[in-house]
C-alpha positions in Angstrom: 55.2 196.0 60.7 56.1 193.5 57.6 58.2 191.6 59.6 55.6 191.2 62.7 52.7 189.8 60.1 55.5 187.2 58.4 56.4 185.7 61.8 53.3 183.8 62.0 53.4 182.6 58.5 57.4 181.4 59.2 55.9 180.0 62.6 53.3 177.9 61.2 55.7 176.3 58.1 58.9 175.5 60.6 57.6 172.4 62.0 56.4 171.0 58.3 59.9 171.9 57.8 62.0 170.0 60.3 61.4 166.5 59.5 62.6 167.0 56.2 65.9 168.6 57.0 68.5 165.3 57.5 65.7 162.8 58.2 66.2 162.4 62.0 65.3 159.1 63.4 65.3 157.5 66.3 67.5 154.0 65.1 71.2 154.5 64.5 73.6 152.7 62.7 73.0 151.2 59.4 69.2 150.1 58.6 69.0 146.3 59.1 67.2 144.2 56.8 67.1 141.4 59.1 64.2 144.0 61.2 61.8 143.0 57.8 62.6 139.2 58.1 59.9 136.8 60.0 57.5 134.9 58.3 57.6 133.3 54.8 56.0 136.1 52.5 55.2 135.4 48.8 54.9 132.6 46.9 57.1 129.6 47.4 59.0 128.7 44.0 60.3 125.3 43.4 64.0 124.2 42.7 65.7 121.3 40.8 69.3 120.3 42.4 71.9 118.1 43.8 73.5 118.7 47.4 76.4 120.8 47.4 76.7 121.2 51.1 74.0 120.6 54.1 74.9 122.3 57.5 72.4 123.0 60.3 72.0 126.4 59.2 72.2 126.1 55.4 71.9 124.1 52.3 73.9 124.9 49.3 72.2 123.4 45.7 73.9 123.3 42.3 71.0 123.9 40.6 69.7 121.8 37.2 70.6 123.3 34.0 68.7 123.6 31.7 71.4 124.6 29.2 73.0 122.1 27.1 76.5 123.8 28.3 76.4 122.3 31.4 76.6 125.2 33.8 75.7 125.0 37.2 74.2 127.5 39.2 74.9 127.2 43.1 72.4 128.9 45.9 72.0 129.3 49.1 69.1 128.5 51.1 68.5 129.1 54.7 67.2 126.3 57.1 64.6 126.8 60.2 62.6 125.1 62.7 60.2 125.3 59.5 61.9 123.7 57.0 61.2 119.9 56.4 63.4 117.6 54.6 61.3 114.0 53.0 62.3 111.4 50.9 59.4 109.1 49.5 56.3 111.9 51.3 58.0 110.7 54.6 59.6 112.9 57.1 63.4 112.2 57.7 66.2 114.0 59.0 68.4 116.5 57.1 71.6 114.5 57.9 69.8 111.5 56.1 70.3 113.6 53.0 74.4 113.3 52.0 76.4 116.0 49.5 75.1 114.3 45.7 71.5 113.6 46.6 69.6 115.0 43.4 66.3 117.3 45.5 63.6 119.1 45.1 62.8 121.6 47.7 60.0 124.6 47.7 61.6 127.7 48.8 60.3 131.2 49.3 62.2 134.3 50.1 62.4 136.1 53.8 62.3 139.8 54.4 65.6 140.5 53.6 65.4 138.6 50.2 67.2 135.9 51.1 65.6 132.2 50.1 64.6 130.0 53.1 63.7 126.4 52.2 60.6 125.0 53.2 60.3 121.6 51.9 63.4 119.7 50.4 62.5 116.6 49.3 65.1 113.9 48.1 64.8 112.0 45.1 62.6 108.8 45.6 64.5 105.8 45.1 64.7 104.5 41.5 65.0 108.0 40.4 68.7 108.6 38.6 70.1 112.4 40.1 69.9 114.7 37.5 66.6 113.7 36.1 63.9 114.2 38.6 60.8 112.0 37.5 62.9 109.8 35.3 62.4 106.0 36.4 65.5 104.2 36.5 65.9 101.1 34.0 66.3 97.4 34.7 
């Protein structure tokens, strides 16, 4: 008679219970973080650089130090249909930017972390690469 009024009970908690055992789901294979990426989320944060290498896909920036060592730090950023490349607030083409430009570019980070660029702009001319804002003298 125990055992008939424990059924119910058991009955009741089993299906509470089965989504818990292994975590079935539906997707296989590893999770994929490129499901997450899309739009530009979060703030965009701005970087100091000269062109390492500019492909139609990427854009690889040795980044300013602000060390007096002198180390360079290289990263990658991703390039879209989004990303816009100007040189003196005018719109040019990434191929008019060659490997030693010194840029600026605004970049923010995609859904699977990685840094997309959104605005890369190249040094206006006067300006010698390495010190963005400096004026160049006569």
């Amino acid at each position: 008679m125990r055992h008939i009024a424990i059924l119910p009970v058991l009955l009741a908690l089993l299906p509470a219970l089965l989504p818990a055992q292994g975590g079935y789901s539906r997707r296989r294979g590893p999770a994929s973080a490129t499901a997450n990426s899309g739009p530009y989320s979060g703030p965009a944060v701005t970087f100091n650089g000269t062109v390492k290498a500019l492909t139609k896909k990427e854009l690889i920036v040795d980044l300013d130090s602000a060390e007096p060592s002198g180390e360079r730090q290289s990263l990658t950023f991703r390039l879209s249909k989004k990303t816009r490349f100007l040189k003196d607030d005018r719109e040019i083409k990434p191929s008019d930017i060659e490997v030693g430009t010194h840029i600026t570019l605004d970049a923010t980070r995609d859904g699977d972390l990685k840094l997309s660029a959104l605005n890369v702009m190249a040094a206006p001319l006067g300006t010698p690469a390495g010190k963005p804002g400096a004026k160049a003298e006569k």
